[in-house]
Residue, then its C-alpha position, 0 to 999 in steps of 0.5 A: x353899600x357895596x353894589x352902589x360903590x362898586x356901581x360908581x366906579x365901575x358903571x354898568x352898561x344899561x343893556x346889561x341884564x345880569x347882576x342887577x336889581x330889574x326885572x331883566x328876563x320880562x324887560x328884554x322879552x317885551x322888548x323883543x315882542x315890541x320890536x317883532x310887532x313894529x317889524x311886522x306893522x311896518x314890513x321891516x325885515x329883522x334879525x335877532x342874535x342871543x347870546x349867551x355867554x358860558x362861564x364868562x367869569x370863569x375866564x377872568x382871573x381873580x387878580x385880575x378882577x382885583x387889579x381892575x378894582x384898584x385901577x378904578x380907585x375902588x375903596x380899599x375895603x370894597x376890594x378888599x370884600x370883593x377878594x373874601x369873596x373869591x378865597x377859599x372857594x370851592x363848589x360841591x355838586x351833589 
């Protein structure tokens, strides 16, 4: 319920492949292998970039994150479980 009203509000660009319910991984590589064979059938040139981007949420404060929420009208509630989330929270490794 979250996701679908989250995913209203805030629309996820079809490219991305993080946080959503496809097979992301196996997409991009068949994409991938589909162009690398056009390009070869066809003589083209072509130049892949992967990005990765490390700790990309570690940048984004979580006020802000709420903020972005209730500037897109998200529902009160959502917001408000969105930000249970990140109370508290803490990380162990072991």
């Amino acid at each position: 319920i979250a996701t679908a009203r989250l995913g209203r509000a805030c629309p996820i660009n079809p490219r991305q492949r993080g946080f959503i319910s496809a097979s992301g991984c196996s997409e991009n590589l068949k994409l991938l292998q589909l162009l690398v064979q056009y390009a070869k059938r066809e003589h083209r040139n072509l130049g892949v970039v992967f990005i990765d981007i490390a700790k990309a949420f570690d940048t984004v404060s979580h006020q802000h994150i709420l903020g972005g929420l209730a500037q897109r009208r998200v529902d009160s509630h959502i917001v408000h479980l969105v930000g249970e989330m990140y109370r508290n929270i803490t990380t162990y490794i072991s």
